[in-house]
C-alpha positions as CSV (number, residue, x, y, z in Angstrom):
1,X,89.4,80.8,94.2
2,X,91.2,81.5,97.3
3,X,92.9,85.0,98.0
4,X,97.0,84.9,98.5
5,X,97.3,88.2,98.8
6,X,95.8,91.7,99.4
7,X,97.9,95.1,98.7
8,X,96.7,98.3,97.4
9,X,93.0,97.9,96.9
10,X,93.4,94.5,94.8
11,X,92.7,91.0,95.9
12,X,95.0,88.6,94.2
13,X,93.7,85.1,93.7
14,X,94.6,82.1,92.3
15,X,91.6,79.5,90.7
16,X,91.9,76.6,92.1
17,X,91.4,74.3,89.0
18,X,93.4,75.7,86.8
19,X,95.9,75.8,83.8
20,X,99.4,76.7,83.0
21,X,101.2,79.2,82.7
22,X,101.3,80.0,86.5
23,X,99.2,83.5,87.2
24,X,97.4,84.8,89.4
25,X,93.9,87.3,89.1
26,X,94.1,90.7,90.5
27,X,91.2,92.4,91.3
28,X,90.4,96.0,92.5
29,X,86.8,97.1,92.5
30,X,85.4,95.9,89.0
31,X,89.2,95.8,87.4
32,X,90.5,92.7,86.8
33,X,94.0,91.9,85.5
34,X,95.6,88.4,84.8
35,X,99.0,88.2,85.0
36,X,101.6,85.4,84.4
37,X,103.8,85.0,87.3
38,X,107.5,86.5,86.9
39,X,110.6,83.9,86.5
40,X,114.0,84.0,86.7
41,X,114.3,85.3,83.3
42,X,111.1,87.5,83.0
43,X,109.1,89.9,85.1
44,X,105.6,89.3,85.3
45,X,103.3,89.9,82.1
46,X,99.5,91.0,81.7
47,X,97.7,87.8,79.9
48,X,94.1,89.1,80.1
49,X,92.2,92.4,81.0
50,X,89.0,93.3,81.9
51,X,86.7,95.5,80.4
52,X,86.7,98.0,83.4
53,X,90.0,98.2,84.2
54,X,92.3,101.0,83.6
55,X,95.5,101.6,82.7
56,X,96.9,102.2,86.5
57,X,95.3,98.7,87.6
58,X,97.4,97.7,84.7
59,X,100.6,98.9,86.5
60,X,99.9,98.6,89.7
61,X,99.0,94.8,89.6
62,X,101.9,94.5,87.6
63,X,104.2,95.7,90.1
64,X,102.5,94.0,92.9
65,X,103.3,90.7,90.8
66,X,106.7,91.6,90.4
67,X,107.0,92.9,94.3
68,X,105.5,89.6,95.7
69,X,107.1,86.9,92.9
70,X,108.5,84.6,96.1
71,X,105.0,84.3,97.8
72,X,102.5,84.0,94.9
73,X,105.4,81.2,93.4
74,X,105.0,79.5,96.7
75,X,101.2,79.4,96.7
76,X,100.7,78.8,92.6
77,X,103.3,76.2,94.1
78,X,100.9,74.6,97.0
79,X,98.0,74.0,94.4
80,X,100.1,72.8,91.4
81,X,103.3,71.6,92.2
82,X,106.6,72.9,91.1
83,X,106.6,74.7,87.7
Protein backbone atom coordinates (compact mmCIF):
# COMPACT_ATOMS: atom_id res chain seq x y z
CA UNK A 1 0.00 0.00 0.00
CA UNK A 2 2.00 2.84 -1.22
CA UNK A 3 2.02 6.25 0.70
CA UNK A 4 0.55 9.46 -1.56
CA UNK A 5 0.90 11.66 0.95
CA UNK A 6 2.21 12.75 4.42
CA UNK A 7 0.80 15.96 6.34
CA UNK A 8 0.35 16.41 9.97
CA UNK A 9 1.51 13.28 11.56
CA UNK A 10 -0.66 10.96 9.21
CA UNK A 11 0.51 8.76 6.32
CA UNK A 12 -2.19 8.58 3.72
CA UNK A 13 -2.23 5.45 1.64
CA UNK A 14 -3.95 3.90 -0.93
CA UNK A 15 -4.19 -0.34 -1.12
CA UNK A 16 -3.13 -1.29 -4.09
CA UNK A 17 -5.82 -3.99 -4.80
CA UNK A 18 -8.61 -2.58 -4.00
CA UNK A 19 -12.37 -1.64 -4.32
CA UNK A 20 -14.60 1.17 -4.99
CA UNK A 21 -15.64 3.81 -3.72
CA UNK A 22 -12.24 5.70 -4.25
CA UNK A 23 -10.53 6.33 -0.55
CA UNK A 24 -7.68 6.48 0.77
CA UNK A 25 -6.26 5.22 4.68
CA UNK A 26 -4.97 7.80 6.92
CA UNK A 27 -2.85 6.82 9.53
CA UNK A 28 -1.27 8.78 12.56
CA UNK A 29 0.40 6.67 15.20
CA UNK A 30 -2.15 3.70 15.89
CA UNK A 31 -5.29 5.89 14.43
CA UNK A 32 -6.52 4.96 11.44
CA UNK A 33 -9.33 6.60 9.43
CA UNK A 34 -10.81 5.51 5.97
CA UNK A 35 -12.17 8.07 4.10
CA UNK A 36 -14.02 8.16 0.67
CA UNK A 37 -12.49 10.66 -1.52
CA UNK A 38 -14.45 14.11 -1.95
CA UNK A 39 -16.33 14.85 -5.54
CA UNK A 40 -17.65 17.47 -7.14
CA UNK A 41 -20.82 17.24 -5.30
CA UNK A 42 -19.47 16.01 -1.78
CA UNK A 43 -16.67 16.57 0.52
CA UNK A 44 -14.83 13.69 1.69
CA UNK A 45 -16.68 11.16 4.21
CA UNK A 46 -15.26 8.84 7.08
CA UNK A 47 -16.17 5.07 5.86
CA UNK A 48 -14.28 3.21 8.58
CA UNK A 49 -12.43 3.90 11.99
CA UNK A 50 -10.24 2.41 14.08
CA UNK A 51 -10.39 1.36 17.38
CA UNK A 52 -7.58 3.81 18.59
CA UNK A 53 -8.38 6.68 16.92
CA UNK A 54 -9.81 9.79 18.35
CA UNK A 55 -12.11 12.22 17.52
CA UNK A 56 -9.31 14.90 16.26
CA UNK A 57 -7.73 12.14 13.77
CA UNK A 58 -11.35 12.11 12.76
CA UNK A 59 -11.10 15.86 11.69
CA UNK A 60 -7.94 16.29 10.90
CA UNK A 61 -7.87 13.40 8.23
CA UNK A 62 -10.95 14.65 7.13
CA UNK A 63 -9.66 17.99 6.28
CA UNK A 64 -6.49 16.77 4.85
CA UNK A 65 -8.87 14.69 2.38
CA UNK A 66 -10.69 17.61 1.59
CA UNK A 67 -7.35 20.01 1.36
CA UNK A 68 -5.55 17.55 -0.97
CA UNK A 69 -8.91 16.18 -3.22
CA UNK A 70 -6.80 17.04 -6.68
CA UNK A 71 -3.68 14.85 -5.68
CA UNK A 72 -5.12 11.87 -3.93
CA UNK A 73 -7.94 11.91 -7.20
CA UNK A 74 -4.89 11.76 -9.32
CA UNK A 75 -3.16 8.84 -7.60
CA UNK A 76 -6.63 6.72 -6.68
CA UNK A 77 -6.60 7.70 -10.55
CA UNK A 78 -2.96 6.01 -11.49
CA UNK A 79 -4.00 2.63 -9.81
CA UNK A 80 -7.68 2.46 -10.96
CA UNK A 81 -8.41 4.44 -13.74
CA UNK A 82 -10.85 7.31 -13.95
CA UNK A 83 -13.78 7.08 -11.46
Amino acid sequence: MPTVLRQDGFRVMIPTHDHPPAHVHCYRGDALVVVILPTQNSDAMIREIGRATKPRDLSDAVRIVNENRSHLWNEWNKLYGQS
